[in-house]
N, C-alpha and C positions, 0 to 999 in steps of 0.2 A: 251763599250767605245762609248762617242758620243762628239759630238763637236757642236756650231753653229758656222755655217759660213755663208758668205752674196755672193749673186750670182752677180757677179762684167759685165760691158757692154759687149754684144754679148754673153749672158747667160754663161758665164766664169765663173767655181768654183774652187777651191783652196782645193785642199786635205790635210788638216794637216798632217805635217810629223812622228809622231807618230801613225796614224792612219796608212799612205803609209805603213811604213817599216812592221806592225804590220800584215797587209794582202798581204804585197810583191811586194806592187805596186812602182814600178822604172821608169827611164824619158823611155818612148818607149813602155813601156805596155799597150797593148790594153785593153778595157775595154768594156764587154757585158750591154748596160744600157738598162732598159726595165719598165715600168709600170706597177705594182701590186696594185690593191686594194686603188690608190691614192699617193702608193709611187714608189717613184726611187730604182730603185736595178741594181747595178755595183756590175757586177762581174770581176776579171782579167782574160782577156783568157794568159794559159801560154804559152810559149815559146815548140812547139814541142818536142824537146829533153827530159825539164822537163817533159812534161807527160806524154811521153814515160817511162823515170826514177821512177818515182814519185805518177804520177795522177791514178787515179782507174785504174783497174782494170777488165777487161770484159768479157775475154775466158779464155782459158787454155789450153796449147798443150804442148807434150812432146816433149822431142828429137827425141825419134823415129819416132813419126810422122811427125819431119818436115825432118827428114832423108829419108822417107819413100816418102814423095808426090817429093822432089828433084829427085831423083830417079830415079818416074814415069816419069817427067817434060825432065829431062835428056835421059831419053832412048826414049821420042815423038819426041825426036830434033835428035837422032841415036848418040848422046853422051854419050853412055853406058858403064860405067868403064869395 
């Protein structure tokens, strides 16, 4: 999908709104803009929660091991069930 649109005074642009909804972008979202190879690239940063919920993915731990390091954490503090 592509749009043109024209960079309005104090370099102001205007995100079509099927473009916003279409990459999630709402009034208040931050936006990572950076320069590539001569172009702009906006990214959304999301909202913590969301990517918590949502966004990739990185490690992997089980219960038991977050059972397990509590545990240790717990009995360094002499709160030892």
């Amino acid at each position: 999908m592509s749009r043109l649109i024209r960079v309005s005074r104090k370099n102001t642009i205007y995100i079509p709104k099927e473009i916003a909804e279409k990459v999630g972008i709402t009034e208040g979202t931050y936006l990572e803009i950076r320069v590539e190879g001569g172009r702009l690239i906006m990214i959304p940063i999301r909202d913590p929660f969301w990517l918590a919920l949502k966004g990739p993915k990185f490690a992997e731990s089980t219960v038991e091991e977050v059972e397990k390091i509590s545990e240790e954490e717990q009995s360094r503090y002499g709160n030892s069930p």
